[in-house]
N, C-alpha and C positions, 0 to 999 in steps of 0.2 A: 507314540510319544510325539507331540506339537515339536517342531523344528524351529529352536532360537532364530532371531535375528541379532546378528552378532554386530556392535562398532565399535570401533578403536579412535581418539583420539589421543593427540600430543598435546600438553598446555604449555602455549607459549607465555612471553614475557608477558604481555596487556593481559591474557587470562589469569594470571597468579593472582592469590591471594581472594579466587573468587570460590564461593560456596560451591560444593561438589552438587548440588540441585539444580541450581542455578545454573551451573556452567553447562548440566547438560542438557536444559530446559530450554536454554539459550537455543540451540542447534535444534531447530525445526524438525527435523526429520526421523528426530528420536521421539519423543514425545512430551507431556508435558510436565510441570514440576508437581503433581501429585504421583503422576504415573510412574516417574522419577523414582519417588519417595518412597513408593509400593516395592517398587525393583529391588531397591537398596535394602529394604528390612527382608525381603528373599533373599538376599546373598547375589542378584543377578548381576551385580557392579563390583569391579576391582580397579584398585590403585595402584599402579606399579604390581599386580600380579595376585595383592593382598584382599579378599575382600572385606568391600567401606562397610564402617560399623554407624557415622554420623553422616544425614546428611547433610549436615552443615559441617564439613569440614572443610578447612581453608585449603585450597588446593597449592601447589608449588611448580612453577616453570618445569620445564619439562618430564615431568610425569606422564605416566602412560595410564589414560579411563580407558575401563572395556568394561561392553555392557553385551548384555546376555539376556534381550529382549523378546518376551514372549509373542512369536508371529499370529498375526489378526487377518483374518479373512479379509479380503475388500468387501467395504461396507456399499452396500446396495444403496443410491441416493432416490429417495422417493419425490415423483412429483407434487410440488406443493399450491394452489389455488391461490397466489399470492398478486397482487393489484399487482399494476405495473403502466408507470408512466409513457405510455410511447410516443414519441416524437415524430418516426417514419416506421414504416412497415413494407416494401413488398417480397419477392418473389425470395430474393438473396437475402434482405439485410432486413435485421430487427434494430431498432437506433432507439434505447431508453435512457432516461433522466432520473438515473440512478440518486436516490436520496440518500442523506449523510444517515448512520448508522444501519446499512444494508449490507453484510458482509457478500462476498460474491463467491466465493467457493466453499466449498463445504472441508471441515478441517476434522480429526477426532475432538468429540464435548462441542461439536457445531457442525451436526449433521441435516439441522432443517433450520427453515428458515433463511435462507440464502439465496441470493438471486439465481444460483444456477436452478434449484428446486423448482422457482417460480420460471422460469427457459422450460423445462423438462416437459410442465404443463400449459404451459401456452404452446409449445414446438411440438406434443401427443407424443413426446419418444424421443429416443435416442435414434437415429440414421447412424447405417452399419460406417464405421471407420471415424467416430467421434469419440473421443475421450466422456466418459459416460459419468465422469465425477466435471468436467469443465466443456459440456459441449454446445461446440459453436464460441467460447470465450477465447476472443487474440488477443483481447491486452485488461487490463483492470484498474480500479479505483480502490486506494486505501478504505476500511470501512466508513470512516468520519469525511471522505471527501463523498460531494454532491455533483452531480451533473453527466454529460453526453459520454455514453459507451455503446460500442459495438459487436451488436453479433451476429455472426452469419448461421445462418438456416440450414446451410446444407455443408459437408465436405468440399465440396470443389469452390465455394465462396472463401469456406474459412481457410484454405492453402493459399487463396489469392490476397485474401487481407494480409495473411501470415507473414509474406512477401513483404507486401508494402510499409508492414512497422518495419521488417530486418532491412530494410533498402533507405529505410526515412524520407518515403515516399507521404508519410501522411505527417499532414499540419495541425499540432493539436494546439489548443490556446485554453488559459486558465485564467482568472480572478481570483487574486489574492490579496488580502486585508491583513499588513504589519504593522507591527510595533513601531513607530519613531518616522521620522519625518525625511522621504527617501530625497537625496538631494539633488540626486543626478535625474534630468528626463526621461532618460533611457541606459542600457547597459546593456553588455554580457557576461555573464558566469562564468567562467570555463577554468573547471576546479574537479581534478579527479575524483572519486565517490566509492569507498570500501565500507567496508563492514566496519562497526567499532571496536577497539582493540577490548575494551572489557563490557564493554553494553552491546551485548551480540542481536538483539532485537531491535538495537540502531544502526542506521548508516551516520558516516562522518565523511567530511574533505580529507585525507589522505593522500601522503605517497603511496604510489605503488594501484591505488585505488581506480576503477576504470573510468576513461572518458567520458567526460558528461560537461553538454551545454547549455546552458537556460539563456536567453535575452528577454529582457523583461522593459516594457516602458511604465512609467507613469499617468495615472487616469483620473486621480481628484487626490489632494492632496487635505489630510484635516491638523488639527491641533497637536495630536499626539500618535497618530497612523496614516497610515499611505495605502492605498488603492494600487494596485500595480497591477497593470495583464501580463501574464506570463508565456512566452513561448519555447516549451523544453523543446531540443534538436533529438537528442537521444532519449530514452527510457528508462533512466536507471530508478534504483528503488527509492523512494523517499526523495526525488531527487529535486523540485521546488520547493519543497520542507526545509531540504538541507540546503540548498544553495542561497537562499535567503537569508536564513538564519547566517549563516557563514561570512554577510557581509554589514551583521548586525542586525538583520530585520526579520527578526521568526516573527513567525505566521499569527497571527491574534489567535488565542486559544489550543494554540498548538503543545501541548505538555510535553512532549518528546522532544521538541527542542528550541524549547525556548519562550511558547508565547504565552506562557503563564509567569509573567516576569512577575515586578510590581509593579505595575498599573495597574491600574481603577478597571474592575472585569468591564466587559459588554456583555450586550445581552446573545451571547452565542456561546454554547456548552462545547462546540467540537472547533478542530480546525478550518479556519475562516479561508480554504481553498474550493473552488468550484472549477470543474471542468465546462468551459462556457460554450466552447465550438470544436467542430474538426472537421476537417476538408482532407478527404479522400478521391481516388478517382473509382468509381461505379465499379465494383466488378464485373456486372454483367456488360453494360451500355457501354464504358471508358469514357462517360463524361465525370467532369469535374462536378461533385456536389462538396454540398457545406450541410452540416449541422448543427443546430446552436439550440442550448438548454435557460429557460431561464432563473435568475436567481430565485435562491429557495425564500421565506419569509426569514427567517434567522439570521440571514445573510442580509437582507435587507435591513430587518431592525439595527444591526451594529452599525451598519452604513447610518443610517437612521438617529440613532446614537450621538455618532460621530458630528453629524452636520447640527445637530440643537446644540451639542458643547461647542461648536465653532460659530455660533449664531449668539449664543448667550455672553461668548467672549467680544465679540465685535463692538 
């Protein structure tokens, strides 16, 4: 007999009153809200001890979910023949221009099609002591953002990169296109960043929430959005998403928070963020290199957009 995977949570105050699917759809690491759904008409979920009959039922602060999840083999990630923009290539470091809707790790219900797939067969394999579901990946890009990520080729590059994010040893820089008209030249962010108390698939500025600093300057300023380069200090998740939005200026097209206000759309379907550079020190050499991506056409056209309505208005 297959050997459950067993979890237990507690719902706190901000989780109450959330759907029993939801709430555990939310939590990554269980799975997702059909698989959820599946569980529940098995009896493999209980509320406070009882097993849930709906899965829509409204949950209440501190209740105890346990789930009784059917354990899955790790899934074998196949090499996939997928183009790949590269920017630099040698010995250590692969430096691609990751486009907006490329997801980069492979998740269950998005096993291909991923940029680690397209890694697996440009790199001919997995090297003994790489995570073989993310190998050679030290840091990542939301699906919907564009531009420079890196990956190292072998083990001994990727522990030296691994380093220099955990040290904030590498300088990364972004372009980003908000809503409203930013006042100040320049700024810093520095606004803790947790999970959200009932939108568990978002992050928010909270107490209690961990360290995190953006400085951001101004770069053309139009009628109704601002251009702004962005430099995060820290890594957190979401975190020039969120630290924007947070001071009134989500990201143009950003649905998660914010940049689908009322305004007049642009012509750009995703979040109007680009990873434009990043300056590292060489792992092999110890010099100082730079990388820089350029802007995709989508991101261009909204620029593009923006400067005719500020032309027409003159």
């Amino acid at each position: 007999m297959t050997q459950a995977r067993r979890f237990e949570f507690t719902v706190t105050e901000g989780e109450a009153r959330m759907r029993l699917d939801l709430y555990l759809a939310a939590h990554k690491r269980v799975a997702t809200r059909s698989q959820v759904q599946r569980w529940i008409e098995a009896g493999r979920v209980k509320v406070d001890g009882v097993p849930a009959r709906r899965s829509g039922a409204a949950l209440r602060a501190g209740q105890c979910v346990e789930v009784a999840a059917p354990s899955e083999a790790p899934r074998r990630v196949e090499a996939e023949d997928i183009p790949l923009d590269i920017l630099h290539e040698d010995p250590e470091l692969l430096v691609i221009n990751k486009p907006a809707g490329l997801v980069v790790h492979p998740a269950p219900g998005n096993w291909s099609g991923t940029l680690v797939n397209a890694i697996l067969h440009k790199l001919g394999g997995v090297e003994a002591g790489f995570d073989e579901q993310r190998p050679g990946i030290v840091h990542r890009l939301d699906k919907d953002t564009s531009g420079v990520l890196l990956i190292a080729r072998d083990v001994a590059t990727h522990g030296r990169l691994a380093a220099m994010f955990q040290k904030r040893q590498v300088a990364k820089q972004y372009l980003a296109l908000v809503w409203g008209r930013v006042r100040h030249a320049r700024g810093i962010i520095r606004q803790p960043i947790g999970r959200h108390p009932t939108e568990r698939k978002r992050m928010t500025v909270r107490t209690g929430g961990r360290e995190a600093l953006t400085r951001y300057e101004v770069v053309e300023r139009f009628k109704r959005a601002t251009l702004v380069r962005a430099y995060p200090e820290t890594g957190r998740t979401h975190q020039i998403r969120v630290h924007l939005a947070s001071i009134g200026h989500p990201i143009v097209a950003d649905a998660a928070y914010g940049g689908r206000r009322r305004e007049r759309p642009l012509p750009i379907e995703r979040q109007a963020l680009h990873a434009e550079a990043i300056e590292i020190e060489h792992p092999d050499s110890g010099a100082r290199v730079r990388f820089t991506a350029p802007l995709p056409d989508d991101f261009r056209g909204a620029l593009a957009a923006l400067r005719a309505e500020s032309e027409s208005a003159a």
